[in-house]
N, C-alpha and C positions, 0 to 999 in steps of 0.2 A: 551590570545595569540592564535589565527587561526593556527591550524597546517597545513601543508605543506605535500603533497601528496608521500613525502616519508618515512613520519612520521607515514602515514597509519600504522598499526599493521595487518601483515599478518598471516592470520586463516586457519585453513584447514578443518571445523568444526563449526556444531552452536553451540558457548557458552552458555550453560545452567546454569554453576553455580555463574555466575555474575550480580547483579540486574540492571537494566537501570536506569542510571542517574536520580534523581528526577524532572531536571531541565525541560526534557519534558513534562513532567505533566504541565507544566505551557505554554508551546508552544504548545501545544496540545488544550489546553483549549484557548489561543486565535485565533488557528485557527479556531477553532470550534463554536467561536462567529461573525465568519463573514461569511456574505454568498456567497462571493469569495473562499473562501477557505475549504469550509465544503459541503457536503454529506451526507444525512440521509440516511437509506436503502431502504426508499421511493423511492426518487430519482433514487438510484442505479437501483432500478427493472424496473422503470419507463423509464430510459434514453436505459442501456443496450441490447442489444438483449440476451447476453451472458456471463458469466465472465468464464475466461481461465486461470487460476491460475498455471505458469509453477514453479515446487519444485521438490529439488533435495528427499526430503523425506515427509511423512505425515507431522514429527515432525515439520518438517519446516514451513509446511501448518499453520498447528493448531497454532503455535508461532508467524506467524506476521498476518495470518488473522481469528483469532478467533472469531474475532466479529461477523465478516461479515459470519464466517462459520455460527453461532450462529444461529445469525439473518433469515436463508435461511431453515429451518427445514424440509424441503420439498428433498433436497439432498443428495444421497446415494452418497461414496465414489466410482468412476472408473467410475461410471454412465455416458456416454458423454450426455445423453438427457437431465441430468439434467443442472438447471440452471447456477451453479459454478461445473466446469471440472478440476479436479486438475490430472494434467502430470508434467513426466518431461521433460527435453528438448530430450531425444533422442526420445522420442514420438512424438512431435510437428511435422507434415506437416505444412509450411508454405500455400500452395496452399489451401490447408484443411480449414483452420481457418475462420468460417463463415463471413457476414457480420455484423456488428454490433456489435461483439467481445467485450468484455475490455478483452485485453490479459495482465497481469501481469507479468514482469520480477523480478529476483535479481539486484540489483544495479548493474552497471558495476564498481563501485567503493565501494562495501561493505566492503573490508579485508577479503572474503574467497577467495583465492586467484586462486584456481582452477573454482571455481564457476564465478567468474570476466569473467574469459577467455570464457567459456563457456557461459556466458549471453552476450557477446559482439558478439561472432560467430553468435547465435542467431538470435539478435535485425538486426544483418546487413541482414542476408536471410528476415527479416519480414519487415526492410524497402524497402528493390527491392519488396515485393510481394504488399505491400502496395501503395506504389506509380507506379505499373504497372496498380493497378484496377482504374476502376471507381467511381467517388465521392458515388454510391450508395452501393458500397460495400468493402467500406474502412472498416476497425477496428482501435480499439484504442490501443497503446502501454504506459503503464504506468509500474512504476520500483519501488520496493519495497527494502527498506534496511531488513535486516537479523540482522547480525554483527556490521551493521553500527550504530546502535545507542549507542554502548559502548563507541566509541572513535568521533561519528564526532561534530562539533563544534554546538550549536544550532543557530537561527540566530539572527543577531544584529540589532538595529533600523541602519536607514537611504542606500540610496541605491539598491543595488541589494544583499541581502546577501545571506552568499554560506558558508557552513559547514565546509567548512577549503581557503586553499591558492589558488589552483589549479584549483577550481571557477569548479569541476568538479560537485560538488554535490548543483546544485542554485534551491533556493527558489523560483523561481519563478515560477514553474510548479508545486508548491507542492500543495498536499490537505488534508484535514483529514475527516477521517468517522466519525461520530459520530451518538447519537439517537434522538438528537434533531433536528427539523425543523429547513432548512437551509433559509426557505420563511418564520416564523413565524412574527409577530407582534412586537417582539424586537426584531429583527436580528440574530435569532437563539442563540440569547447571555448567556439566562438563563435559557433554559430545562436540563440542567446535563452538560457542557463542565467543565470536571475533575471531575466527580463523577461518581459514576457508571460507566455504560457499558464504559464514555470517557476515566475514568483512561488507563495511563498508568498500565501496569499489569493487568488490567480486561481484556484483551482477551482472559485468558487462555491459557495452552499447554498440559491438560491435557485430561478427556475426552469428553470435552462440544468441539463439534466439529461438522460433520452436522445433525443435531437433537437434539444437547447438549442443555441441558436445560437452564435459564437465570440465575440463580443463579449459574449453574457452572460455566456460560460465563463471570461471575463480581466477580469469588474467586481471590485472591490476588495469583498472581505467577510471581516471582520474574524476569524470564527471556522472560516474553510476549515482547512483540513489541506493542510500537505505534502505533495505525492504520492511519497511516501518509505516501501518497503516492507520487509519482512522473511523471506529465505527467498528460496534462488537458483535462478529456472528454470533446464533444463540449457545454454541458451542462454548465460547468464554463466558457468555452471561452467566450460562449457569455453572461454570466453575467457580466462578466467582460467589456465586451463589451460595454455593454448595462449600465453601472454605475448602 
């Protein structure tokens, strides 16, 4: 049964002491076997100029992108030179925000209910500044669930599927990180989607963070996040494109 967008469970708060449904593990790993919909950190350093990570706290950081903190061992926390910038939104200049960006949002439909409002304030100054520039110095806006993955629906075969009724939160722009080659020789299908660093719970929330070593970044903790995002750099578009 697709819940209905007022069914949403309103938060005020990241839930830490709730494990995330199993059932991503397994949506996780066939995102991660297509190379529409997958991302190694290859790619990521290769496509980005930037990653702009806006969170309301570290903790926040380290729980939905641990991987990806993981992975970048090179980044000191508040660093703007470095390659992943983690602020929060009263920090954000829109005007500011380089070209070539990947700027990271909260869902605007996650269940923290305060954070909702404030990622939609956000997102709307970043589309006026975005489509004010020039194609050469656009950035990219991609939305990260938090909260969302305790209650939203995963997605179903056939169609356009969407995590619940309200068709707020569609699959269609999603992607997932993973370690495995997304160009490989099988279709990125069989270097690790759902083992290691793909599990669900391997990102960590603890201290494998940026410089956190790989075995911290693959301990099992119960309230990680999915490295499971929303919003396609142009790198998918045009795979996609391109069949």
């Amino acid at each position: 049964m697709v819940r209905h967008d007022s069914e949403r469970p309103e938060t005020a708060r990241l839930i830490t002491d709730s494990p995330v449904p199993g059932h991503w593990i397994q949506v996780l790993s066939t995102m991660q076997a297509s190379p529409f919909t997958h991302l190694n950190w290859d790619d990521v350093r290769n496509e980005a100029a930037h990653i702009l990570i806006v969170s309301p706290t570290a903790e926040v950081a380290r729980t939905c992108f641990g991987q990806l903190l993981a992975s970048d061992a090179t980044s000191e926390p508040g660093n703007p030179d470095d390659f992943i910038e983690i602020i929060t939104a009263e920090e954000l200049v829109p005007e500011n925000v380089p070209a070539g960006t990947w700027l990271f949002l909260p869902h605007r439909q996650d269940g923290w209910t305060e954070l909702e409002a404030t990622s939609a304030r956000v997102r709307s100054a970043l589309v006026r500044e975005n489509t004010a520039r020039d194609r050469e110095g656009k950035f990219t806006l991609i939305e990260y669930g938090i909260n969302l993955w305790l209650w939203a629906e995963p997605p179903y075969g056939g169609g356009d599927p969407v995590c619940h009724a309200g068709e707020l939160i569609s699959w269609e722009s999603a992607w997932a990180l993973g370690g495995a080659s997304a160009t490989g020789s099988d279709g990125a299908g069989s270097g690790g989607a759902g083992t290691g660093d793909s599990e669900v719970g391997g990102a960590g929330t603890g201290s494998a963070g940026p410089g956190g070593s790989g075995s911290s970044a693959r301990a099992p903790v119960a309230s990680a996040r999915p490295p499971i995002y929303f919003g396609l750099p142009t790198v998918l578009r045009e795979r996609r494109r391109n069949g």
